[in-house]
C-alpha positions in Angstrom: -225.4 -155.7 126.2 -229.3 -156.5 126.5 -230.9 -159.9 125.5 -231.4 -158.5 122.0 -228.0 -157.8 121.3 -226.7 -160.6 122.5 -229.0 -162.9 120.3 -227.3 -160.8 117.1 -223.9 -161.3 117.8 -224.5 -164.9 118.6 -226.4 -165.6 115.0 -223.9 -163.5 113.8 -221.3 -165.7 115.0 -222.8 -169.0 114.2 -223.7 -167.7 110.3 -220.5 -166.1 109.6 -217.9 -169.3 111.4 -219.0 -171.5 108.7 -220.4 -169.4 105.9 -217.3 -168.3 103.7 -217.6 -164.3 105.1 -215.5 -163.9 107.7 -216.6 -164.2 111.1 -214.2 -162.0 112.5 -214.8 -159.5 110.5 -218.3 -159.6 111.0 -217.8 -159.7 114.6 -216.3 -156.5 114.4 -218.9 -154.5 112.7 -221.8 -156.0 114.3 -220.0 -154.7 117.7 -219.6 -151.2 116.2 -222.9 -151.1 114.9 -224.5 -152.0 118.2 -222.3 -150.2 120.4 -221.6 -153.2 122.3 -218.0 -153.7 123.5 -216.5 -157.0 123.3 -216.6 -159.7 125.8 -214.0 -162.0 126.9 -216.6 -164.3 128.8 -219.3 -163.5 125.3 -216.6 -164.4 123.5 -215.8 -168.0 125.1 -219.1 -168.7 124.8 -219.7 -167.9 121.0 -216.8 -170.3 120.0 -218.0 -172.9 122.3 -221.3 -172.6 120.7 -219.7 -173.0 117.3 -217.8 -176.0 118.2 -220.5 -177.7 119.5 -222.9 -177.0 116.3 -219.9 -178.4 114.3 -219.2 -181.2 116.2 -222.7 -182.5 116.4 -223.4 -182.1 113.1 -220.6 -183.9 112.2 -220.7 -186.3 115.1 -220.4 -189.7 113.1 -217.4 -188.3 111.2 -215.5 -187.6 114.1 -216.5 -190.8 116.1 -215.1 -192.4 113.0 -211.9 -190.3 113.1 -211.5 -191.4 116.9 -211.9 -194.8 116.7 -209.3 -195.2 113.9 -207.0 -192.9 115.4 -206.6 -194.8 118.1 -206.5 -197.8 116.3 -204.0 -196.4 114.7 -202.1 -195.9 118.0 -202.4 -199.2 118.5 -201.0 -200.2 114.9 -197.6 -197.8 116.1 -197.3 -200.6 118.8 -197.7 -203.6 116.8 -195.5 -201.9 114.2 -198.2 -202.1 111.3 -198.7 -198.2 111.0 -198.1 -197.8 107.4 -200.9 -200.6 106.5 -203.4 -199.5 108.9 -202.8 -196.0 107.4 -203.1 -196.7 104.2 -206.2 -199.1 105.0 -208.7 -197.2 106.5 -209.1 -193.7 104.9 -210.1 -192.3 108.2 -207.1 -193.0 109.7 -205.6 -190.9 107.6 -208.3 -188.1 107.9 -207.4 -188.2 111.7 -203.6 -187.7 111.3 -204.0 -185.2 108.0 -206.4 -183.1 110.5 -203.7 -183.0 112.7 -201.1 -182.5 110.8 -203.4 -179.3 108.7 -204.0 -178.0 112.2 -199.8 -177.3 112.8 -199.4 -174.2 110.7 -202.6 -172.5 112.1 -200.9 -173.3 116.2 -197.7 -171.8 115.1 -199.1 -168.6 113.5 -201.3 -168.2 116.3 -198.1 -168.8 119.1 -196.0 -166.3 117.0 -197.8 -163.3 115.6 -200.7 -163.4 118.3 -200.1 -159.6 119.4 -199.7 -158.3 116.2 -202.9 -159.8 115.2 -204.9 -158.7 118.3 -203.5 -155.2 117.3 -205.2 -155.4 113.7 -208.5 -156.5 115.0 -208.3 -153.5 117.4 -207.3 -151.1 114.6 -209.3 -149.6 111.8 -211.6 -151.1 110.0 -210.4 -150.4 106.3 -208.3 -153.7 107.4 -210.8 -155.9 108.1 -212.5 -154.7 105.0 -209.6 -155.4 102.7 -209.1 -158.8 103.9 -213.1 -159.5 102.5 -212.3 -157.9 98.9 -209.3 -161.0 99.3 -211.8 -163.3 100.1 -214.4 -162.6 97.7 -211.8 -162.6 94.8 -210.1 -166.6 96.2 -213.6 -167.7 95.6 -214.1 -166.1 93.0 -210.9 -167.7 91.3 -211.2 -171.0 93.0 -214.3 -172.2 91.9 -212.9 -171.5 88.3 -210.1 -173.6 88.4 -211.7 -177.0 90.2 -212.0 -179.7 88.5 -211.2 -181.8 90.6 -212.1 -185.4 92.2 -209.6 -185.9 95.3 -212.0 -187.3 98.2 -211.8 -188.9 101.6 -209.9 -192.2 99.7 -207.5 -189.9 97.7 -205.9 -187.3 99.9 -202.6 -186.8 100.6 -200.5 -185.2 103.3 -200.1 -182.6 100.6 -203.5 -181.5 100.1 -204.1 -181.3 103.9 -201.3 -179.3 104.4 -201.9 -176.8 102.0 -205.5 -176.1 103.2 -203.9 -175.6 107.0 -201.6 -173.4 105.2 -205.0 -171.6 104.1 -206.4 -171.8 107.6 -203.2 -170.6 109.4 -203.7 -167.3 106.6 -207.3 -166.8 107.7 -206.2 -165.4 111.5 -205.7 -162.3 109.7 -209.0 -160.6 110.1 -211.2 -160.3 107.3 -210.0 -163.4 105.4 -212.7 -165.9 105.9 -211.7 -169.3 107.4 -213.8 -171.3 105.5 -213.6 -169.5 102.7 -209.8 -170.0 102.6 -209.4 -173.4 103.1 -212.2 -174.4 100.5 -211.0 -172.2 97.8 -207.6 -173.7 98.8 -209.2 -176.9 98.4 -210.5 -176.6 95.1 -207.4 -174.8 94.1 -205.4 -178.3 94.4 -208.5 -180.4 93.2 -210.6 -181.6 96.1 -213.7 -181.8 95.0 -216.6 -179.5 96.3 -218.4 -181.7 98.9 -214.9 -182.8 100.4 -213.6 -179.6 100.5 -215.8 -178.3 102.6 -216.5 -181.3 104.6 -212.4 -181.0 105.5 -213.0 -177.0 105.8 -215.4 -177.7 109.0 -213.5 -180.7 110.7 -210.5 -178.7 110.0 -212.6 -176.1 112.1 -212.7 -178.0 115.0 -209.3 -178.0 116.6 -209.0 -174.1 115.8 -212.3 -173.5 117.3 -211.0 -175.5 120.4 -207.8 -174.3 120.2 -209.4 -170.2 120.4 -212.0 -171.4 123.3 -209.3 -172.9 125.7 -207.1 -169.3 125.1 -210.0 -167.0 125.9 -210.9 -169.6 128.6 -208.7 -169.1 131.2 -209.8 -165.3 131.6 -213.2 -166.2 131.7 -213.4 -165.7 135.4 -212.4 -162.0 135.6 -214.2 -161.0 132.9 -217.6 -162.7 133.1 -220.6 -160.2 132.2 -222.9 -159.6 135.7 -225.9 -160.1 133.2 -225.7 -164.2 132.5 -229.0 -164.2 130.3 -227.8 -162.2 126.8 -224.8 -164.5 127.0 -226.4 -167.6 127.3 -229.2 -166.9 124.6 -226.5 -165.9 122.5 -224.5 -168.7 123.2 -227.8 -170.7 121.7 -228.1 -168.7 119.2 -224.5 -169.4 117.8 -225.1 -172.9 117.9 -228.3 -173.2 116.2 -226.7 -170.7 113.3 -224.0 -172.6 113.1 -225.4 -175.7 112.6 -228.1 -174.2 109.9 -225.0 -172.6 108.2 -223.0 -176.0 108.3 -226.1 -177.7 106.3 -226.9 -174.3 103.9 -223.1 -174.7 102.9 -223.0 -177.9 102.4 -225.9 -178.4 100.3 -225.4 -175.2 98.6 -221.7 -176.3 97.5 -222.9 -179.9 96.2 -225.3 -177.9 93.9 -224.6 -174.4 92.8 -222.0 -171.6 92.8 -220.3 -169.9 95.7 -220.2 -166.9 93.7 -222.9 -165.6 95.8 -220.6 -165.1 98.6 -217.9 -163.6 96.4 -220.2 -161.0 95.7 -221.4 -160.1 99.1 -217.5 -160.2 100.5 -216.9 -157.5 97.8 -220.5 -155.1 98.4 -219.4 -155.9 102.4 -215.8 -154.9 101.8 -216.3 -152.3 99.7 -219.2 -150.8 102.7 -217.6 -150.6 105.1 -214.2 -149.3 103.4 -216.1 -145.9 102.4 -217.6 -145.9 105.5 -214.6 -146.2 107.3 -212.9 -143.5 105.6 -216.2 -141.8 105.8 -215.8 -142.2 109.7 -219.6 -143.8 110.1 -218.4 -147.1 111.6 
């Protein structure tokens, strides 16, 4: 992998994590297409970059979330959990973080392999998995109406977008295009949506880094410099993709994206079967 390549696959990365397109499935083809094989070590790297692009740009959200969370530690102690909880709405957005994060641990425990074996397989799968995620936005966008914001959500709505999330490991099926449309499925409204959608991101981002971490050291690339300006490269995407969603979502249609996961899907199906990729 040369400098070039490696500055690609990181702004590929750093677009794709947070744009609803699926980053894994754009990982894939941007490897094919370049002829570059995936990296463990590139790989750590990309997700770090991600999580810190997330994480910064969100970094008064989550200092927030701290704070109250362990103030809310404190309130299981002094036996006033419930009132703290229902006080502060970002004690609750710690907790229903946590609790959205379960269902993505215990798919990712369970069906790891089998996963792992349809990234490595053909890419008709991958493909697919876009034509789902263009048509759940598609849907989604057409049945929200709703209002449900930091003060009004419930362990229910969290769940059911970590339901969404824990889907999204199949490759393909965009994360945050899953747990927005799932979202504004059960009527958060758009800015909340994805707001939850990208601090949601954060454990599973952290969660894929410390996995690929620990073989880091046996598969580092002898050529540091494409990794590293890749690395940046993911985090300044990521962050520019964070803000382009955001403001993008406040004020017109995600139908955009719909679009492009169906042309995409529909791509790299025929050439698939075409044997071009």
């Amino acid at each position: 992998m040369d400098i070039i390549q490696g500055i690609i696959i990181g702004i590929v990365q750093g677009l794709t994590e947070f744009l609803p397109v699926s980053s894994s499935a754009h990982l894939v083809f941007a490897h094919r297409l370049l002829g570059v094989e995936s990296s463990i070590a590139f790989d750590v790297f990309l997700h770090l970059g991600t999580l810190i692009a997330v994480m910064w740009f969100f970094r008064y959200d989550i200092y927030k979330m701290l704070v109250s969370w362990f103030s809310s530690i404190q309130d299981i102690l002094h036996g006033r959990f419930k009132e703290g909880f229902y006080e502060d709405p970002y004690k609750r957005l710690a907790w229903y973080v946590i609790l959205a994060t379960i269902p993505v641990g215990i798919v990712g425990v369970l069906f790891e392999d089998s996963v792992d074996a349809l990234f490595s397989g053909a890419l008709y799968v991958p493909a697919f998995f876009l034509f789902v995620t263009g048509t759940i936005l598609y849907l989604s966008q057409r049945m929200s109406n709703g209002e449900i914001n930091y003060n009004t959500i419930t362990k229910k709505e969290a769940l059911f977008m970590g339901l969404g999330q824990a889907c999204a490991i199949l490759p393909g099926l965009s994360r945050s295009g899953t747990t927005i449309a799932a979202g504004l499925t059960i009527g958060l409204n758009k800015e909340f949506a994805a707001k939850f959608s990208f601090i949601l991101s954060i454990p599973a981002i952290f969660g894929a880094f410390v996995i690929q971490l620990k073989d880091i050291g046996s598969a580092m690339d002898a050529n540091f410099l494409p990794v590293f300006l890749g690395f940046i490269a993911s985090i300044v995407a990521g962050y520019i993709a964070i803000k382009w969603m955001l403001d993008l979502i406040q004020n017109k249609s995600l139908d955009i994206f719909a679009y492009y996961c169906w042309l995409m899907g529909l791509i790299v199906f025929m050439g698939s079967i075409a044997h071009i990729f």
